[in-house]
C-alpha positions in Angstrom: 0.0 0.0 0.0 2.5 2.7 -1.3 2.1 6.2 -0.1 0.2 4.7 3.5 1.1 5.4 6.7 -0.6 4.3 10.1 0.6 7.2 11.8 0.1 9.6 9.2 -3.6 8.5 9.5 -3.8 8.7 13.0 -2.6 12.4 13.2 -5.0 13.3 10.7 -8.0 11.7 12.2 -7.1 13.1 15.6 -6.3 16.6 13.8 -10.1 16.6 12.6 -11.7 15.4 15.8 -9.8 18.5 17.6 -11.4 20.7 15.2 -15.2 18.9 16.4 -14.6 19.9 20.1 -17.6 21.4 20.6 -20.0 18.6 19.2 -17.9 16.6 21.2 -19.3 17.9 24.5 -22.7 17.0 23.3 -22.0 13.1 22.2 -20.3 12.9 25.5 -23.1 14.4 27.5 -25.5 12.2 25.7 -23.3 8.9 26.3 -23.0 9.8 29.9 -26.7 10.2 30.4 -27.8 6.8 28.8 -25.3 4.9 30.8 -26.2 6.3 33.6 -29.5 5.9 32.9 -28.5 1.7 32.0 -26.1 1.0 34.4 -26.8 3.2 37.4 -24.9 6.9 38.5 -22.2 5.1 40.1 -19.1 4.6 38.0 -17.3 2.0 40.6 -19.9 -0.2 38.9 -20.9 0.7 36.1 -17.8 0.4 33.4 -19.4 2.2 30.5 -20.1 5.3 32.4 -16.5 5.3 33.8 -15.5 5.2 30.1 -18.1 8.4 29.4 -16.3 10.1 32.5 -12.9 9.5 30.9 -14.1 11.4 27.5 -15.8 13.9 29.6 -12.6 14.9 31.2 -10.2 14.6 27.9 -12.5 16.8 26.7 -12.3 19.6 29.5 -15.5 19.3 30.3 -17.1 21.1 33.8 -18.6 18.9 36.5 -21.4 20.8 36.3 -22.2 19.5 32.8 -21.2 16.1 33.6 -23.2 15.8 37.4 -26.5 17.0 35.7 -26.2 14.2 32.6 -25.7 12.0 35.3 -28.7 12.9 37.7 -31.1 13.6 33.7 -29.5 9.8 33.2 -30.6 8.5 36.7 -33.8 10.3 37.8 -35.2 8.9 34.5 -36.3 12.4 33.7 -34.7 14.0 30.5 -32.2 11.0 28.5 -34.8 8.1 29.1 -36.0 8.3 25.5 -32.8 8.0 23.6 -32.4 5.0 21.9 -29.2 3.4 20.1 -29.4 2.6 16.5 -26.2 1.1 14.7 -26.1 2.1 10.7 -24.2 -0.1 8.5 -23.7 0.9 4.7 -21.4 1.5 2.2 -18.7 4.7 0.9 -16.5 5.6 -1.7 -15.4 2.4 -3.9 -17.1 -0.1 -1.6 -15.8 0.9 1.9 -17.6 -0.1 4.9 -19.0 2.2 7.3 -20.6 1.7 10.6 -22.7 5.2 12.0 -23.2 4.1 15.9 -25.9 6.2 16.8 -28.5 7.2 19.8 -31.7 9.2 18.9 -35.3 10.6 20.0 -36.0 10.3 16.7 -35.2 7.0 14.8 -36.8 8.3 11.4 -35.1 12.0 11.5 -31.7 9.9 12.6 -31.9 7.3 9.6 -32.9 9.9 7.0 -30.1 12.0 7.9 -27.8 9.3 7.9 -28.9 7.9 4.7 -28.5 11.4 3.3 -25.2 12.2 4.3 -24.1 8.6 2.4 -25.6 8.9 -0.7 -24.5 12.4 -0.8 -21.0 11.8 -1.5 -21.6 8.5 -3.5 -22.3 5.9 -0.9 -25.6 3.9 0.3 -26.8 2.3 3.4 -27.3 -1.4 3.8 -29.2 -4.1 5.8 -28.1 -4.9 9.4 -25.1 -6.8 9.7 -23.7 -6.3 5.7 -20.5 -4.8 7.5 -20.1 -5.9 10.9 -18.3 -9.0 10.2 -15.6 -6.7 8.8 -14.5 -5.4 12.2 -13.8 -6.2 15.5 -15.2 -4.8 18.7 -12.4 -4.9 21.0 -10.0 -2.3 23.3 -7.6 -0.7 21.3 -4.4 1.4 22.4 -1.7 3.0 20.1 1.6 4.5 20.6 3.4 6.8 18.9 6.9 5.9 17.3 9.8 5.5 19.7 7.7 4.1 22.6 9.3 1.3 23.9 8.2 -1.7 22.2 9.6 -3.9 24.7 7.7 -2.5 27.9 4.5 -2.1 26.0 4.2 -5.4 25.6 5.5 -6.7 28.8 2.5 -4.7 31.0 0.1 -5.6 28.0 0.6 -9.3 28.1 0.5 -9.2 31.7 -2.5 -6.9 32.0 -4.4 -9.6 29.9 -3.9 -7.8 26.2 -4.6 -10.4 23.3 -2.3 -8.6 20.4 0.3 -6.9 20.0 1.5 -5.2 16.8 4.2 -2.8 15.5 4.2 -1.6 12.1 6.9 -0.2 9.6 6.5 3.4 11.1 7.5 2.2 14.6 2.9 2.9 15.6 2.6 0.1 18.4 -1.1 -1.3 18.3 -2.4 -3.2 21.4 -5.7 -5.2 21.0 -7.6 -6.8 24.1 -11.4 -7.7 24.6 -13.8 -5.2 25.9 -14.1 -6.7 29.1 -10.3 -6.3 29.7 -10.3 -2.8 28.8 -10.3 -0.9 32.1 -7.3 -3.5 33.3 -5.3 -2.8 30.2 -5.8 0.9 30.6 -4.9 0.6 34.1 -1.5 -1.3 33.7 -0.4 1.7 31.0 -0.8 4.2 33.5 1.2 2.4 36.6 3.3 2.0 34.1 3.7 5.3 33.0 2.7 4.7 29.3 0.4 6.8 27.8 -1.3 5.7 24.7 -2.3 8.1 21.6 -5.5 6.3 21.4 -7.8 4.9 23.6 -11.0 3.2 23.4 -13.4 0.6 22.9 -14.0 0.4 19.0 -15.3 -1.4 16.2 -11.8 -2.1 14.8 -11.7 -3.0 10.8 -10.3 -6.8 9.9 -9.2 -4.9 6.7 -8.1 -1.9 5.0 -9.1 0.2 1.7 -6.9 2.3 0.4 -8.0 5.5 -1.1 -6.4 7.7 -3.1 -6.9 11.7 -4.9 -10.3 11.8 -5.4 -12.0 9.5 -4.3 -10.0 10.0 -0.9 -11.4 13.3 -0.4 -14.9 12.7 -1.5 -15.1 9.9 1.1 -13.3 12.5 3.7 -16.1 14.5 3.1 -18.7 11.6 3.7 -17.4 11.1 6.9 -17.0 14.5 8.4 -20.9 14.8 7.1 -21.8 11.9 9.3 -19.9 12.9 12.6 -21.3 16.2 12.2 -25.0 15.0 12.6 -26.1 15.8 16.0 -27.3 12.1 16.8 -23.8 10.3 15.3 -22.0 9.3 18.9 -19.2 7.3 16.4 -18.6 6.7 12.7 -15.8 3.5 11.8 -14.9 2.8 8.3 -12.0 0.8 7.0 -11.0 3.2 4.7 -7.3 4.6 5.3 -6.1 7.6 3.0 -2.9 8.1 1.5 -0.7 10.9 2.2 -1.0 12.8 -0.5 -4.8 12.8 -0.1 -4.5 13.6 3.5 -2.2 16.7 2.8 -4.6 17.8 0.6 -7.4 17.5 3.0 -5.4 19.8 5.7 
């Protein structure tokens, strides 16, 4: 795959969710309401709002903001009506895209969804047409000239499944779900700290896109995360350098 680079993807993925900082405030109030709402206001036991409370605070947000999504999420007042819808479909030269959702409004959510797709050349699909093409799993990266070595000496011992350095020196750590918070845990006694964190729908396999067809599928996918009810948008698309310069 000439001209790709793991890391040169990462930086511009990252780059573009820095520029979304103030949507980001609103996905993250919205997660942290529903799984409060789900799994109690009590993050010592419940896992997927102490994962919401990690975003909140990444993303500067006040306690103020995060303690009232937590009592909207537990008082079953305002946040009990949002439901979570997962959107599979198609992009630019067959990529798959999954559109992880929550919504009031399940026809408004899917006919914005649907728009933004077939916008810029793609289409949705039935349930399931994509999801075997990923992975949902933890997933931790590390920039070049972290020590491969110790990375995978507290993984392996935290309970990580897979390990992986590429060409560009990006150190990839894979574990399941459940052994998320453990694996996170070990990096930070450690005194590792990852690029990326999170629980994702990982793709089994790449597709490379290049000039245009790079930036029209850019385009697709900025369109999606910009839609107020879009909490996360995966693809296996990965963009070559050139196209990502250009997209700067």
């Amino acid at each position: 795959m000439a001209g790709h680079s793991k890391w040169a993807n990462i930086q511009h993925r990252k780059g573009r969710q820095d520029a979304k900082r103030g949507k980001l405030w609103t996905k993250v109030i919205r997660e942290i309401t529903v799984a409060a709402r789900d799994g109690g206001p009590d993050p010592d036991s419940n896992p997927r709002l102490r994962l919401a409370l990690e975003k909140a605070t990444a993303a500067n947000m006040p306690k103020d903001n995060v303690q009232r999504a937590i009592q909207r999420g537990s008082g079953g007042t305002e946040g009990d009506n949002y439901e979570e819808i997962r959107y599979e479909g198609y992009g630019v030269g067959g990529a798959a895209v999954i559109v992880d959702c929550m919504t009031d409004n399940r026809q408004r959510t899917v006919a914005e969804v649907r728009h933004a797709l077939s916008k810029h050349g793609g289409n949705l699909g039935q349930d399931g047409c994509v999801t075997f093409l990923f992975k949902h799993c933890g997933q931790f990266i590390f920039a070049p000239g972290t020590s491969e070595e110790q990375v995978m000496e507290v993984a392996l011992d935290a309970g990580a499944e897979d390990i992986e350095t590429d060409e560009d020196g990006v150190i990839e750590v894979i574990c399941e779900p459940a052994d998320y918070e453990a694996v996170k845990k070990a990096f930070e006694d450690a005194g590792l700290t990852p690029e990326v964190q999170d629980v994702v729908m990982k793709p089994l396999n790449e597709t490379e896109l290049t000039g245009k067809e790079a930036e029209t599928m850019q385009k697709m996918l900025d369109a999606l995360e910009n839609l107020d009810d879009v909490q996360a948008v995966y693809t296996n698309t990965v963009f070559d350098e050139t196209a990502e310069e250009e997209a700067k």
